[in-house]
TORPA-4810 file (N, C-alpha, C, O; in nm, 3 decimals):
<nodes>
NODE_1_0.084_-0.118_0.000_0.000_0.000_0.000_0.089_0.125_0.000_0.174_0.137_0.088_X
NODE_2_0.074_0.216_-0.092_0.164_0.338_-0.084_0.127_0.455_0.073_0.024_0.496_0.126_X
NODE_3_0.242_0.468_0.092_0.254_0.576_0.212_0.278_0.712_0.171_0.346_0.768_0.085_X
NODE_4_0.204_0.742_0.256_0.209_0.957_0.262_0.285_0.989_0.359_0.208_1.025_0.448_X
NODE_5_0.409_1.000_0.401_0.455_0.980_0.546_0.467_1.157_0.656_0.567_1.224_0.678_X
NODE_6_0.353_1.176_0.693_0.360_1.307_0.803_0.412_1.302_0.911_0.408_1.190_0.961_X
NODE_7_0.490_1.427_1.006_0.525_1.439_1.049_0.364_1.422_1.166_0.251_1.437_1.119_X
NODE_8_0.391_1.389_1.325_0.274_1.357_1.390_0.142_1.384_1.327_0.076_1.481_1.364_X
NODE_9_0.107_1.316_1.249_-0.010_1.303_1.211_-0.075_1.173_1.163_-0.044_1.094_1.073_X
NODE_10_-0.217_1.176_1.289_-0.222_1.020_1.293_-0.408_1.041_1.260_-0.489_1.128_1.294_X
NODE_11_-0.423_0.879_1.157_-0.526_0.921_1.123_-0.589_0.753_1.174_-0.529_0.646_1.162_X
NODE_12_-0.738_0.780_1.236_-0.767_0.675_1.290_-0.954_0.590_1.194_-1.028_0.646_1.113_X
NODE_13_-0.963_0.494_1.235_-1.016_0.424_1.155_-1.189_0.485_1.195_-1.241_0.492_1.306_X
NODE_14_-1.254_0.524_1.052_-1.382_0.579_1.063_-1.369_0.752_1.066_-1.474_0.817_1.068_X
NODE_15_-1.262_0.808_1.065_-1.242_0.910_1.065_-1.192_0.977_0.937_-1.150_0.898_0.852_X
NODE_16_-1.187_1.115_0.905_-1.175_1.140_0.802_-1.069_1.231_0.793_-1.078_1.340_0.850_X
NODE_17_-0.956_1.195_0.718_-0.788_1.369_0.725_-0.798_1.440_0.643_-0.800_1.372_0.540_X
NODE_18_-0.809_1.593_0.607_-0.845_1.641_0.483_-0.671_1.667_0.453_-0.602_1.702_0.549_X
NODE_19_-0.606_1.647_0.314_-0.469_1.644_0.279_-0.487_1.726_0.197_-0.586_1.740_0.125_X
NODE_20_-0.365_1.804_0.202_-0.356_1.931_0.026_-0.208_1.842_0.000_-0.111_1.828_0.074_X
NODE_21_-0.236_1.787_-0.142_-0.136_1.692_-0.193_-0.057_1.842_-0.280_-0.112_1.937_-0.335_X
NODE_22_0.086_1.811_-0.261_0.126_1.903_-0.345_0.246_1.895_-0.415_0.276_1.942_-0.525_X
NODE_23_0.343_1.794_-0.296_0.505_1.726_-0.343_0.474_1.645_-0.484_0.366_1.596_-0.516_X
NODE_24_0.579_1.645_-0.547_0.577_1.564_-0.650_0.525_1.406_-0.619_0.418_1.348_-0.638_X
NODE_25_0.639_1.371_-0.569_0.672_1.210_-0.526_0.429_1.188_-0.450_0.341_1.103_-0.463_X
NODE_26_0.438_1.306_-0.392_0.291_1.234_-0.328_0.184_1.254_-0.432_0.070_1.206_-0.427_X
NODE_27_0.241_1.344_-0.542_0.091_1.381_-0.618_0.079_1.233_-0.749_-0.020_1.186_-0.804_X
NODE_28_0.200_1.201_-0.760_0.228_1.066_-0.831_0.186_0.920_-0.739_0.173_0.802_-0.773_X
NODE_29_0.175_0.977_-0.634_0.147_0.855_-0.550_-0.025_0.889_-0.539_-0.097_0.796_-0.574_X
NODE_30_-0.077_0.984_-0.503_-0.216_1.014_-0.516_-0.257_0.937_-0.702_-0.338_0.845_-0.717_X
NODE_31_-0.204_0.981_-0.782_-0.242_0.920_-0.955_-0.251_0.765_-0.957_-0.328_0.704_-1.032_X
NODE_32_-0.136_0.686_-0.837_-0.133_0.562_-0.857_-0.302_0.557_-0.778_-0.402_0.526_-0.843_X
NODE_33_-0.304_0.578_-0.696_-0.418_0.524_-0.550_-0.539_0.543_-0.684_-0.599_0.458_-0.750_X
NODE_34_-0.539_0.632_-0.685_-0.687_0.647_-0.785_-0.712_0.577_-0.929_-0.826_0.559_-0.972_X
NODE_35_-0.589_0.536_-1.003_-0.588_0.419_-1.065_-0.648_0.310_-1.019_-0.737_0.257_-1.086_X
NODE_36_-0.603_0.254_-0.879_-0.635_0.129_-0.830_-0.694_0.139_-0.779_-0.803_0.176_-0.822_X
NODE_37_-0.674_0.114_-0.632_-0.783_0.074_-0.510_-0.826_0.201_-0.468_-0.934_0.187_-0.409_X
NODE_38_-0.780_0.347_-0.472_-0.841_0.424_-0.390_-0.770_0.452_-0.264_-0.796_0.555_-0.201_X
NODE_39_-0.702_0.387_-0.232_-0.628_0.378_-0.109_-0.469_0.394_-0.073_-0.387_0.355_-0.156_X
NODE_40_-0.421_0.456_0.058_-0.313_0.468_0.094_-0.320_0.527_0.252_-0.406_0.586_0.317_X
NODE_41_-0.190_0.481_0.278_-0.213_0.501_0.429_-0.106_0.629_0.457_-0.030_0.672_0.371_X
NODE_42_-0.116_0.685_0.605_-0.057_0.746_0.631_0.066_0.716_0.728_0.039_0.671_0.840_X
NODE_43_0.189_0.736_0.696_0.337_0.654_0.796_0.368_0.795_0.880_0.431_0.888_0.830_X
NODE_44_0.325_0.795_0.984_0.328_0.912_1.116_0.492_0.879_1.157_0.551_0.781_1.201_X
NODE_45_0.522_0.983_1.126_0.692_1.015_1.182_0.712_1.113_1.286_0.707_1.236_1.277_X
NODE_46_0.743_1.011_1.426_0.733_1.078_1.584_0.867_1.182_1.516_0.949_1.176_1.424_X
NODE_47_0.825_1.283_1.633_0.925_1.400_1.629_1.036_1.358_1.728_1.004_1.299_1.831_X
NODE_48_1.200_1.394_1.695_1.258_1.304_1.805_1.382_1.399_1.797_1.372_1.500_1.728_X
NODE_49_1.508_1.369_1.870_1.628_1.466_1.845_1.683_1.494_1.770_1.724_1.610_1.759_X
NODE_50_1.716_1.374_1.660_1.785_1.376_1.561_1.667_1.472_1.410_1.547_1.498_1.414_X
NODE_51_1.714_1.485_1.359_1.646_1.554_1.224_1.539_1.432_1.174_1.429_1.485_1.158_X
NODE_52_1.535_1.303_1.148_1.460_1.225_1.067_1.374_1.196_1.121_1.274_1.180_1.051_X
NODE_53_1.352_1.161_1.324_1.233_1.116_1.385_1.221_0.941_1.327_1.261_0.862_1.240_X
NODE_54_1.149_0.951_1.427_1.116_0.774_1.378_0.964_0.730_1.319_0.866_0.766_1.385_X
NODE_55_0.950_0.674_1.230_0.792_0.646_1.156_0.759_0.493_1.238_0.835_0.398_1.225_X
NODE_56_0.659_0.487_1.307_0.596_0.437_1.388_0.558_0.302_1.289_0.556_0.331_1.169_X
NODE_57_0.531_0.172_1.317_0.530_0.070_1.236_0.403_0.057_1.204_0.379_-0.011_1.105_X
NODE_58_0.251_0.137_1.304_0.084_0.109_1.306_0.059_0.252_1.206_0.116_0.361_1.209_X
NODE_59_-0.026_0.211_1.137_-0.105_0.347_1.080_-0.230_0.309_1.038_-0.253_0.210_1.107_X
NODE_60_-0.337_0.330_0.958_-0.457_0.305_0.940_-0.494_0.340_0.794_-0.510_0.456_0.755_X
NODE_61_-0.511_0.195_0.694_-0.504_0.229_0.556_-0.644_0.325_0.548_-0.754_0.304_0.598_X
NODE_62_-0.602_0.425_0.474_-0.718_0.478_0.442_-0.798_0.456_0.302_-0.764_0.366_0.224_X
NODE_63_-0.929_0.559_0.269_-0.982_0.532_0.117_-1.024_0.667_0.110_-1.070_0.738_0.199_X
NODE_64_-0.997_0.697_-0.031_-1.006_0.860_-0.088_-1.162_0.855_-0.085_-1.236_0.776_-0.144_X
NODE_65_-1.190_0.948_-0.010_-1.322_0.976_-0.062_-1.352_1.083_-0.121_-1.473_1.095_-0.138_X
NODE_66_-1.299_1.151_-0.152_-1.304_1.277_-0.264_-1.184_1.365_-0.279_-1.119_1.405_-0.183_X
NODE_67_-1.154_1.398_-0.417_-1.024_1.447_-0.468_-1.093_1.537_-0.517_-1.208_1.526_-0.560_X
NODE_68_-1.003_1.663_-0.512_-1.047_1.720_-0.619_-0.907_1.816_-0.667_-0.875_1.914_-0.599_X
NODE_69_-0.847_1.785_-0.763_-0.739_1.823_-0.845_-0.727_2.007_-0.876_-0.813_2.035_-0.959_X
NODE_70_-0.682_2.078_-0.852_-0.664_2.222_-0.870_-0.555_2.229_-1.059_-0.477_2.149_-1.110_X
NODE_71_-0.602_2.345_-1.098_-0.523_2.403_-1.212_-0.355_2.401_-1.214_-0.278_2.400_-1.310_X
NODE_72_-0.332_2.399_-1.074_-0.199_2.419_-1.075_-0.159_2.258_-1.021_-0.060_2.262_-0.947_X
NODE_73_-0.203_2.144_-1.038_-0.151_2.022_-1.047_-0.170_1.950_-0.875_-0.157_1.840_-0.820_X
NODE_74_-0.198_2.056_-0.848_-0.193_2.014_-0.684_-0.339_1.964_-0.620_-0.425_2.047_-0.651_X
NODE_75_-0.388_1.868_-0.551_-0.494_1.833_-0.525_-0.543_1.825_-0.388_-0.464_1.797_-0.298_X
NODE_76_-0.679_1.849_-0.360_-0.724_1.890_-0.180_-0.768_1.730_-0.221_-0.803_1.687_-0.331_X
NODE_77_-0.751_1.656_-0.085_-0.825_1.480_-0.080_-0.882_1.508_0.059_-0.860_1.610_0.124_X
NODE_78_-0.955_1.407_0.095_-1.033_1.371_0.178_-0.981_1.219_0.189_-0.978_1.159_0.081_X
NODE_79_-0.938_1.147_0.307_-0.870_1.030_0.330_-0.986_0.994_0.444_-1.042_1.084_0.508_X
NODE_80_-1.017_0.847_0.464_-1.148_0.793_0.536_-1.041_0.710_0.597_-0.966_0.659_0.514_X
NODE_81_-1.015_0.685_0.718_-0.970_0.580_0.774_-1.053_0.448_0.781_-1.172_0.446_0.811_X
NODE_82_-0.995_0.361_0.756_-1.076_0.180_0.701_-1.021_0.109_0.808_-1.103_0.063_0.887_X
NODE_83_-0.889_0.086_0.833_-0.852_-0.006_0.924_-0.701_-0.030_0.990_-0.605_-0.064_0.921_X
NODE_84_-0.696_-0.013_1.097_-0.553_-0.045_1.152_-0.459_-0.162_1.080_-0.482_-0.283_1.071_X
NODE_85_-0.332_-0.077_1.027_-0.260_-0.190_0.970_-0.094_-0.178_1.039_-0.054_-0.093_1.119_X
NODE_86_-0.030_-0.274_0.988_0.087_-0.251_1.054_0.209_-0.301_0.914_0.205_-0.396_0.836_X
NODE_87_0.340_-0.152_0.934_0.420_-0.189_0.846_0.465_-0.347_0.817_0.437_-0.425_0.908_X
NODE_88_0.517_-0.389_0.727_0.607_-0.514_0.738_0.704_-0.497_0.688_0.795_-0.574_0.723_X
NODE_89_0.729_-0.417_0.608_0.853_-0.402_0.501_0.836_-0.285_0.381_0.736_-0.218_0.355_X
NODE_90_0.933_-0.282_0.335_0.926_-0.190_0.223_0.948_-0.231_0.105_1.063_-0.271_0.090_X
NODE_91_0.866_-0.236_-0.008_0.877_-0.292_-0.143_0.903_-0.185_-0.260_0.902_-0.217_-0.378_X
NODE_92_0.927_-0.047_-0.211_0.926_0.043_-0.270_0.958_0.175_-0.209_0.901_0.210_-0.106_X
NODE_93_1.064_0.267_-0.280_1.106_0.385_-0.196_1.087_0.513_-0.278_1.060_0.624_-0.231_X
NODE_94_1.105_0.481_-0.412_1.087_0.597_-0.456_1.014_0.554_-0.643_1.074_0.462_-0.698_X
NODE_95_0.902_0.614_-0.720_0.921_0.776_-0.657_0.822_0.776_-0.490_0.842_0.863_-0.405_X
NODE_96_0.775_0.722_-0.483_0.694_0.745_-0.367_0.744_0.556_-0.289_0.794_0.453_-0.334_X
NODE_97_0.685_0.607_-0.148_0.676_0.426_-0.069_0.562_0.379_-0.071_0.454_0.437_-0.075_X
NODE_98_0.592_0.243_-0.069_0.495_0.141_-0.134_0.536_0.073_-0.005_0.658_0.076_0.010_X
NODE_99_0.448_-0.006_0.122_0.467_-0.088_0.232_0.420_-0.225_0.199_0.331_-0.230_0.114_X
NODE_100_0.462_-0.338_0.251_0.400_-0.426_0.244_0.343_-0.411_0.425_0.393_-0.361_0.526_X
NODE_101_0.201_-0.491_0.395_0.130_-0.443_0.512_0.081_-0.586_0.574_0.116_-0.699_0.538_X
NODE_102_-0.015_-0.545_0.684_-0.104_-0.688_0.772_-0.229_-0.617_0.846_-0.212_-0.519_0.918_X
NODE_103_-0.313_-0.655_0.831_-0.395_-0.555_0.902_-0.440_-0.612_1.018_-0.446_-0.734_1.026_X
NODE_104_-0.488_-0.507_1.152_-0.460_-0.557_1.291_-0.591_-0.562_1.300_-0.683_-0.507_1.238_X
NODE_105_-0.584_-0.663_1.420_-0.717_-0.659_1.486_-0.724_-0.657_1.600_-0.630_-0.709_1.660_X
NODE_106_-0.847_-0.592_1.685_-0.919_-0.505_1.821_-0.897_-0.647_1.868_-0.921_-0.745_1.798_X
NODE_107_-0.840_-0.653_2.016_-0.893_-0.782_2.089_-0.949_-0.694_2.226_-0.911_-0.591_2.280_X
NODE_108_-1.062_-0.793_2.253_-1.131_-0.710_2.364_-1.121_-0.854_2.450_-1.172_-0.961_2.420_X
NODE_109_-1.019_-0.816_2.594_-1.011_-0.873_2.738_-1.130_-0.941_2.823_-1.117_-1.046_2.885_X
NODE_110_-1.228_-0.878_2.818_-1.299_-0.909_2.903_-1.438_-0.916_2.855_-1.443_-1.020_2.789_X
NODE_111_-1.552_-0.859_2.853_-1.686_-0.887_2.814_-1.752_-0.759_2.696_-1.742_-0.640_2.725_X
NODE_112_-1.786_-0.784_2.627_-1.864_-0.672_2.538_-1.958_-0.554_2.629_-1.968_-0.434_2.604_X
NODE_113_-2.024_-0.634_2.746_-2.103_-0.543_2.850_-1.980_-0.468_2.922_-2.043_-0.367_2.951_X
NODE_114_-1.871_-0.446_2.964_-1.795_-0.374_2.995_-1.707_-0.295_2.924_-1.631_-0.213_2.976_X
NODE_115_-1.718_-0.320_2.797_-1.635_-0.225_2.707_-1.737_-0.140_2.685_-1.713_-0.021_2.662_X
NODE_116_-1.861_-0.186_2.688_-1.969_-0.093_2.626_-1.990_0.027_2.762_-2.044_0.136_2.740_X
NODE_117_-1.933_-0.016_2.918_-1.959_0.067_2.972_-1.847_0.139_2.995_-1.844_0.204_3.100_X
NODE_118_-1.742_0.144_2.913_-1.598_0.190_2.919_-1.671_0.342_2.836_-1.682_0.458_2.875_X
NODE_119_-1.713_0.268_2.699_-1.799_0.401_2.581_-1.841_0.505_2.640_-1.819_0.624_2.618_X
NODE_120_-1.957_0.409_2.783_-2.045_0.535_2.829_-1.968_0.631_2.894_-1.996_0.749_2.875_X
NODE_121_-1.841_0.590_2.994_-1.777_0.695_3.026_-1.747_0.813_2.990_-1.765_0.931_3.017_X
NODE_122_-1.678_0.717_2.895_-1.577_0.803_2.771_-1.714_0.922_2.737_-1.716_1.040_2.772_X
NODE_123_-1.816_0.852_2.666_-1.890_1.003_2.661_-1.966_1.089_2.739_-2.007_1.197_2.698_X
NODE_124_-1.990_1.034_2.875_-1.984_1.115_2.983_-1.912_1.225_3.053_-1.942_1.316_3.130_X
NODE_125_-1.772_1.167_2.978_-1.645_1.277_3.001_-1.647_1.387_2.890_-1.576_1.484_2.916_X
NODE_126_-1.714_1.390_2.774_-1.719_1.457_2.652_-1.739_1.610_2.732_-1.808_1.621_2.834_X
NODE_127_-1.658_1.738_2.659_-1.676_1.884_2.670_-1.819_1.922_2.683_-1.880_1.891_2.581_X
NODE_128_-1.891_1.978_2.769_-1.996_2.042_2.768_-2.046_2.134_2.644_-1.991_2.243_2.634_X
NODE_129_-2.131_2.106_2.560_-2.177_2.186_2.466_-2.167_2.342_2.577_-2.188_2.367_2.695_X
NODE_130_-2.114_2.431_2.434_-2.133_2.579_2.456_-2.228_2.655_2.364_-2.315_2.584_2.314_X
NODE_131_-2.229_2.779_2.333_-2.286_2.830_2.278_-2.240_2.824_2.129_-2.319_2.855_2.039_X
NODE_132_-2.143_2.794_2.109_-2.028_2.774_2.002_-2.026_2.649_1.914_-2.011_2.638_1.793_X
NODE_133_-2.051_2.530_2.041_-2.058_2.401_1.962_-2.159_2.353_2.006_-2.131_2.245_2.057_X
NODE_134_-2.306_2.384_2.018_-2.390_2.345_2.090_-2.408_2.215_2.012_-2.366_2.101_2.032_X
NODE_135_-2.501_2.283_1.897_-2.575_2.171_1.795_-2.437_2.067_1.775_-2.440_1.956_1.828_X
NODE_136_-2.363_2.093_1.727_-2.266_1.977_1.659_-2.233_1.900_1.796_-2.246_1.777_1.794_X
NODE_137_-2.193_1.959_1.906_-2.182_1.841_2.007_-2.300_1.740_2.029_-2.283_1.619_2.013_X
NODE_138_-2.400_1.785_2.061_-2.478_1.728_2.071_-2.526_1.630_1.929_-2.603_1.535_1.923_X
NODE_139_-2.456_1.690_1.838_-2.573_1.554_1.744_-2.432_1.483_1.717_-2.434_1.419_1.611_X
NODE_140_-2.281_1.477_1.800_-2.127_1.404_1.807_-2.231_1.287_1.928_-2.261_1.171_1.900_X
NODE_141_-2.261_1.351_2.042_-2.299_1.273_2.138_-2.390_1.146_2.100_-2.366_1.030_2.136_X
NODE_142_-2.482_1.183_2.033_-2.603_1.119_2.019_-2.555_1.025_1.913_-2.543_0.905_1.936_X
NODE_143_-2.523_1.088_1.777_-2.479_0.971_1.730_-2.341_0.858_1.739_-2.326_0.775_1.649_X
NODE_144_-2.275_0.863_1.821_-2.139_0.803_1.931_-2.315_0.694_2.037_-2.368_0.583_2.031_X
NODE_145_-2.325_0.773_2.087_-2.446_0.705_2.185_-2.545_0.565_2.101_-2.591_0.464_2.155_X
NODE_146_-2.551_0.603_1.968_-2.667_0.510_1.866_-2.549_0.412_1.820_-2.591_0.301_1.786_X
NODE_147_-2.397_0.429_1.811_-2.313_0.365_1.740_-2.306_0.215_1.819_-2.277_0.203_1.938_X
NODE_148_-2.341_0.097_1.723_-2.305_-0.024_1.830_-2.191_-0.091_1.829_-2.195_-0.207_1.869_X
NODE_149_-2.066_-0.039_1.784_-1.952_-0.080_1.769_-1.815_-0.032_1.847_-1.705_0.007_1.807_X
NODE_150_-1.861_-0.051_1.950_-1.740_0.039_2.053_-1.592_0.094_2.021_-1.535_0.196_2.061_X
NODE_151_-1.547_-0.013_1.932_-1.409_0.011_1.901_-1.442_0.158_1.829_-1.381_0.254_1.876_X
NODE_152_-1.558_0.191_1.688_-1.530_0.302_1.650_-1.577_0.411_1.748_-1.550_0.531_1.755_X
NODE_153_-1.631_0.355_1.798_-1.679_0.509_1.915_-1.541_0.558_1.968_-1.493_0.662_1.924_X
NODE_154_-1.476_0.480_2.065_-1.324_0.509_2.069_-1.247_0.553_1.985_-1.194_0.655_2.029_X
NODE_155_-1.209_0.525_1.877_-1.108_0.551_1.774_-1.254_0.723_1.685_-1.215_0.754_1.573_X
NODE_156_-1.298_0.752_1.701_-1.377_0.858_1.693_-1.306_0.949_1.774_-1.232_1.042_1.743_X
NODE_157_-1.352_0.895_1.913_-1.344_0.991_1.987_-1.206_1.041_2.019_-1.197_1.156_2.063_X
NODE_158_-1.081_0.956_1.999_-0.955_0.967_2.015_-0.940_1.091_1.904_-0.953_1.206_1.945_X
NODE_159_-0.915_1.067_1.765_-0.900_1.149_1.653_-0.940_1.263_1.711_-0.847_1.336_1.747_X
NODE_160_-1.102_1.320_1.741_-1.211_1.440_1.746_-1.095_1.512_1.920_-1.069_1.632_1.910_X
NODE_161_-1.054_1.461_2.018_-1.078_1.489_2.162_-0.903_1.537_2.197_-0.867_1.633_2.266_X
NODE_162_-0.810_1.428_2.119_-0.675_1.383_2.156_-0.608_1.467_2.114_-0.589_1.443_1.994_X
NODE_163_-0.546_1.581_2.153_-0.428_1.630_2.074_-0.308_1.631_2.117_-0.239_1.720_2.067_X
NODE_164_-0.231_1.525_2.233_-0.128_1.537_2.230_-0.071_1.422_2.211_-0.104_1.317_2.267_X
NODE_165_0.054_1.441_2.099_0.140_1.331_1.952_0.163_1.150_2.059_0.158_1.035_2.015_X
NODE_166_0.188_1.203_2.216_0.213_1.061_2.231_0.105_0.985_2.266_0.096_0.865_2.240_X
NODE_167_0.004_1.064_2.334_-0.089_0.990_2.350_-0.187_0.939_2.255_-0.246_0.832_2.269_X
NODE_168_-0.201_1.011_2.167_-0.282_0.979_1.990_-0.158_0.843_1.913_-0.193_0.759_1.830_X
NODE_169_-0.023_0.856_1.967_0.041_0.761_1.928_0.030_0.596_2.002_0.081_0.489_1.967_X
NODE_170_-0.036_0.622_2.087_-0.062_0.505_2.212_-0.198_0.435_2.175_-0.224_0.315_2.174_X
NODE_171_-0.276_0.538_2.145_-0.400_0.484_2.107_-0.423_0.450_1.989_-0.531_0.393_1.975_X
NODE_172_-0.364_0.463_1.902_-0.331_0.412_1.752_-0.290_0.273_1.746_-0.356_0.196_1.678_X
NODE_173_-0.165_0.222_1.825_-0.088_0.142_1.791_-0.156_0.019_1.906_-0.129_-0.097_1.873_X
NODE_174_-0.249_0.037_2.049_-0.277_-0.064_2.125_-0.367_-0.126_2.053_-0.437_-0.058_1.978_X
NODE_175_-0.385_-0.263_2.059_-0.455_-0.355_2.002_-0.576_-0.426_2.091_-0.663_-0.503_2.051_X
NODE_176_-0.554_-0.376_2.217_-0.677_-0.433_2.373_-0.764_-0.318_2.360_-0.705_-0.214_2.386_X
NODE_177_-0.890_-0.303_2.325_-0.964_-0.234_2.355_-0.975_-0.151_2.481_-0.969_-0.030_2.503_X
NODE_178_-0.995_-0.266_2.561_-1.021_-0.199_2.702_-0.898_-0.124_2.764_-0.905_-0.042_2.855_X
NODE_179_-0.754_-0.175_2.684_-0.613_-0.042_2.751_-0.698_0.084_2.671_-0.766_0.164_2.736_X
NODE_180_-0.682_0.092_2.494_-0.735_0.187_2.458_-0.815_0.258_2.508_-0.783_0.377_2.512_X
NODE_181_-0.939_0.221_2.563_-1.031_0.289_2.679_-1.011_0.351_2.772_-1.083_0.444_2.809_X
NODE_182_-0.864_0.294_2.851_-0.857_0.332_2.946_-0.770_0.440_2.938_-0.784_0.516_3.034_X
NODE_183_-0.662_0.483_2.835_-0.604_0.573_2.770_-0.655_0.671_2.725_-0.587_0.769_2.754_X
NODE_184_-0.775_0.704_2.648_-0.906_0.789_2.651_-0.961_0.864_2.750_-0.964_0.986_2.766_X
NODE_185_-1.012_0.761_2.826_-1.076_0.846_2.931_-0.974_0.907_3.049_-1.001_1.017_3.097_X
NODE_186_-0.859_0.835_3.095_-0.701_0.917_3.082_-0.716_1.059_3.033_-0.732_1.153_3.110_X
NODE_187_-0.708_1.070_2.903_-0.682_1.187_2.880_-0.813_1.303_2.868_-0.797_1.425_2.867_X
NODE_188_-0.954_1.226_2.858_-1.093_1.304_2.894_-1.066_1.397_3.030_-1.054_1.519_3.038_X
NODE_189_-1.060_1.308_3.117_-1.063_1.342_3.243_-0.933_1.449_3.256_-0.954_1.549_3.325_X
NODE_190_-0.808_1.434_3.196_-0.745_1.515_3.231_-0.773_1.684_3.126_-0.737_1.798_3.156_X
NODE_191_-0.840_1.641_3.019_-0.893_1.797_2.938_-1.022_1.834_3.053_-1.051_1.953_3.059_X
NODE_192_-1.088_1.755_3.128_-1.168_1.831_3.201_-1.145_1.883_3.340_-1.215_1.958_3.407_X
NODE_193_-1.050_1.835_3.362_-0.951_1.912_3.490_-0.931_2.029_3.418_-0.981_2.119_3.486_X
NODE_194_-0.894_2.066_3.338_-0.817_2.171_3.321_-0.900_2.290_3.260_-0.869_2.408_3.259_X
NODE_195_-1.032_2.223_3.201_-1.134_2.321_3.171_-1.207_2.382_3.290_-1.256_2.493_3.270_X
NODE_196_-1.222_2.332_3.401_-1.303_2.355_3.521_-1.223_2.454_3.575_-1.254_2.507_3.682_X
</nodes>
């Protein structure tokens, strides 16, 4: 699967990254994706001491859901996250990377009735609608609340809530639901300390 490789930027499954393609090497790699499958993932490169940083081995293949190409060669995309995958190798470096991949799967520890009450937390902890985000929180809540698939309620709510690189990097790459959960509401609880 060809890679887009950003600097902390992590895109999670059910969620959507809006990209302005503009490098050569990626706008040739955008021409391949849309030839074929539609698809490419994103290779998140932690920020670190040295100049290169390290690209994390989990990312989440995505699927274009809308391109739209500008006059001057450069294109705005819309990337849908599909599913946690994990590097294996490299079959290709230039002009663009090409990964060979495996795609991961959610294992949940303990019972479906307790992950589901991990969810309710998690959106119990959600920002208080303001005057600002009234409507849109509330129709984030409600439909998170109707969703019967816990893992995406989580990986939702991580993307929409998470903004700091290690902890969005933690919740990307765990494969136990219920750590993921507990990493979430971790960091809920600590954005609502700090709003109060």
């Amino acid at each position: 699967m060809p890679v887009m490789v950003l600097g902390d930027c992590y895109l999670f499954p059910g969620c959507l990254l809006p990209l302005y393609i503009f490098e050569e090497r990626y706008r040739l790699m955008l021409a391949h994706a849309l030839k074929t499958d539609r698809m490419f993932c994103i290779g998140t490169r932690v920020r670190s001491a040295d100049d290169q940083g390290e690209l994390i081995t989990v990312s989440t293949a995505g699927l274009i859901r809308a391109c739209k190409k500008q006059d001057d060669g450069t294109s705005h995309v819309m990337l849908q996250g599909v599913r946690r995958i994990r590097f294996n190798d490299w079959c290709q470096e230039k002009p663009f990377v090409i990964a060979n991949i495996t795609p991961l799967s959610t294992v949940i520890q303990t019972d479906l009735d307790y992950v589901n009450e991990l969810k309710e937390r998690s959106l119990d902890l959600l920002p208080e609608a303001t005057s600002k985000t009234g409507d849109a929180m509330r129709t984030l809540r409600t439909t998170l609340e109707q969703m019967e698939c816990p893992e995406m309620v989580c990986d939702v709510l991580s993307y929409h809530f998470v903004r700091r690189s290690p902890i969005q990097r933690s919740l990307l790459v765990e494969t136990v639901l219920e750590k993921r959960y507990d990493t979430l509401i971790g960091e809920l609880q600590r954005l609502r300390a700090e709003s109060d």
